[in-house]
Each structure stands twice: as structure tokens, then as C-alpha cells.
C-alpha positions, 0 to 999 in steps of 0.5 A, spaced: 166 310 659 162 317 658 156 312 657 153 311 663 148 314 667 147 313 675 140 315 679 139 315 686 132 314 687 127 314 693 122 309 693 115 313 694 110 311 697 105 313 703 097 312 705 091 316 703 085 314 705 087 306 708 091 305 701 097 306 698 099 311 694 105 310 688 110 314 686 109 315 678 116 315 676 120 312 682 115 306 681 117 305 674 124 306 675 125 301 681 120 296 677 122 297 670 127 291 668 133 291 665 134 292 658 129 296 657 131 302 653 129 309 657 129 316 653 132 320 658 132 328 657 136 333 660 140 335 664 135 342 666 136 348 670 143 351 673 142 352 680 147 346 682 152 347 678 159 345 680 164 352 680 169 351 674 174 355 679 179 348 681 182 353 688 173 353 689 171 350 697 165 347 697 160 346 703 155 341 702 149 339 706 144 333 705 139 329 707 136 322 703 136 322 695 139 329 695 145 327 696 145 325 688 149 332 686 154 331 692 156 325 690 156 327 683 162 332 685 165 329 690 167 323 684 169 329 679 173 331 685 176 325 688 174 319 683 181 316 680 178 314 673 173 321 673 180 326 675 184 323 668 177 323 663 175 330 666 181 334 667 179 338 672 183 338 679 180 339 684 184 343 689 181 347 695 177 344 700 171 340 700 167 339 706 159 334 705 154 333 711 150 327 711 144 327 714 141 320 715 135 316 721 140 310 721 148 308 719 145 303 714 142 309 711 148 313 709 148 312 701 156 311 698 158 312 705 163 308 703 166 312 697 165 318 702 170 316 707 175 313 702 175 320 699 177 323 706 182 317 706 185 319 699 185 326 700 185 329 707 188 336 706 182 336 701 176 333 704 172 333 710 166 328 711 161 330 718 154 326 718 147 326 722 145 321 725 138 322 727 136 316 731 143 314 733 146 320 735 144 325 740 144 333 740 147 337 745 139 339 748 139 331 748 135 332 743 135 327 736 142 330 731 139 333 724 144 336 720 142 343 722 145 340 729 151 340 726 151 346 721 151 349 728 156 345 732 161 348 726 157 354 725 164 358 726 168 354 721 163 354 716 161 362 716 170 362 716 169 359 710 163 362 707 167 369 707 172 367 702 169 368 695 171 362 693 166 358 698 160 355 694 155 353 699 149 346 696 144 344 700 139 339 697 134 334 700 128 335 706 126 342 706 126 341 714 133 343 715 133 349 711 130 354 718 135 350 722 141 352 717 139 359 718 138 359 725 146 357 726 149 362 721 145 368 723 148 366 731 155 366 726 153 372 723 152 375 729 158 373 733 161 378 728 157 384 728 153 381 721 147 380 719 145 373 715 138 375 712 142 380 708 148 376 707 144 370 705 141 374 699 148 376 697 150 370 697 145 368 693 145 374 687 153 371 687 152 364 684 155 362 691 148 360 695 145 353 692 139 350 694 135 345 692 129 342 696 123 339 698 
């Protein structure tokens, strides 16, 4: 209805000392009761900007609450109600990786693969589960993991000039992401620390972490 403001948030809170510490904000959202009026300001920065562009592709890597921009996209492009409001139709490709510990931590799993029912041609979902799913080292399966199991897929769609990459969640992936597109690079005769800060100075390298 264009009056509605959604938030996914993670509850903080870790030991110091022998006590428990809590996060200032996410304690009070989780706390604070419903009916309670919030001033809310914003939205700040641009780094996580959706392209305009309709034909755009966009690849998107998260972990935990970062998933919050993805799933913003995703019902701009894919959500029924939000296609007749916004009058933006999406057409290229979409492809989100999701990393989480367990299956019951994978947030709006189900919108996610109701979208990749609804438009396959359109929507590629891959997740990493990273206590139920083992890496090709045996090892646990983060999304840096499968960042390199489609490593050629992902740079492949990398060199169109319409592809957005965003990357949002635990800063630990970063390395690991790296890792897998400077081997995909060098397949080709390419080197990633050179591409990657073109790709950044494009508008086309989105990172958000911490």
C-alpha cells in the first residue's frame, strides 16, 4: 500500500567479561511494543542501489540480515502486487546465493523459491548451508564455496555490462569470493585485482559488509 516499512533484524547480543551485552538498537526494535510510533529517517547512502536498466542481470551474495537489500529486489522484480505499483519489469537474469548455518535459518526461503518457480527463465536460487552441507575439500559449505563451484558461470556473466554484482552480510566471505574469481579470471588470461576495481569505479561492484 506504500505505507509499510519492513526490517530484518538480528538480535545482538555476545559476553564480555561473564555478562551479556545488548545491542542498542535491535534490542529496542525486538523489545519495543506494537503501536509504539518510531521516527525512521532515510533512506542513506547509494552503494545498494538496484540498476534502473530492466534488461540489468543481478548476482547477489548473503549471509544472515544481509539478505535484507536482496529480498528488496527480488519483490521489486518478482512480487506480484509490487510489478503492477512500481511499473518497473524486470527482464534479465537474476541469480541470489544464500548462506546460512542451518535450513531453519534461510530467511524468506520460501518467497525465494516461489520466485524461481514463477519465473525460471528469470531467477536462479543457490544456497550454503554451512552445518548440513559439505564442500568438495569436505569441508563445511559457505558461499564462497559455491561462489567457486560457479565460478565460470558467474565471471561469464560478469563480462556483460549489464551484470550488477551485491554482496551484503558477514565480511568473512569476502577473501573466499575473491579467491574463486581471480582463479576464473586467470582461466581467461585476466587479472581480478584489476577487474575488480573496474568494476567498482562502473557502478557495477556492490558491497556492503561487516
Amino acid at each position: 500500500e506504500g505505507n509499510t516499512v519492513s526490517l530484518c533484524v538480528r538480535h545482538l547480543q555476545y559476553e564480555l567479561d561473564g555478562e551479556t551485552i545488548n545491542g542498542v538498537c535491535s534490542t529496542y526494535l525486538c523489545d519495543v511494543e506494537p503501536g509504539t510510533k518510531v521516527k525512521i529517517t532515510g533512506p542513506v547512502g547509494k552503494e545498494m542501489l538496484l540498476p534502473e536498466d530492466e534488461e540489468a542481470n543481478v548476482i547477489m551474495l548473503a549471509t544472515g540480515t544481509g539478505i535484507a537489500p536482496m529480498r528488496t529486489y527480488l519483490r521489486r522484480m518478482f512480487e506480484s502486487k509490487e510489478r503492477e505499483q512500481n511499473g518497473w519489469k524486470f527482464r534479465g537474469k537474476a541469480w541470489l546465493f544464500m548462506g546460512a548455518p542451518k535450513t531453519a535459518n534461510l530467511l524468506y526461503d520460501e518467497d525465494f523459491l516461489h520466485y524461481e518457480k514463477e519465473y525460471p527463465d528469470n531467477f536462479r536460487y543457490t544456497k550454503a548451508i554451512s552445518r548440513e552441507q559439505q564442500n568438495p575439500k569436505g569441508g563445511r559449505m559457505y558461499i564462497q564455496d559455491r561462489v567457486a563451484e560457479h565460478a565460470d558461470e558467474i565471471f561469464a556473466m560478469i563480462e556483460d555490462p549489464k551484470t550488477h554484482v551485491y554482496i551484503c552480510g558477514l565480511r568473512g566471505m569476502e577473501p573466499g569470493i575473491d579467491e574463486a574469481m581471480s582463479a576464473a579470471a586467470e582461466a581467461k588470461g585476466l587479472d581480478w585485482s584489476e577487474l575488480r576495481p573496474a568494476l567498482k569505479k562502473a557502478h557495477r561492484w556492490h558491497v556492503e559488509t561487516y
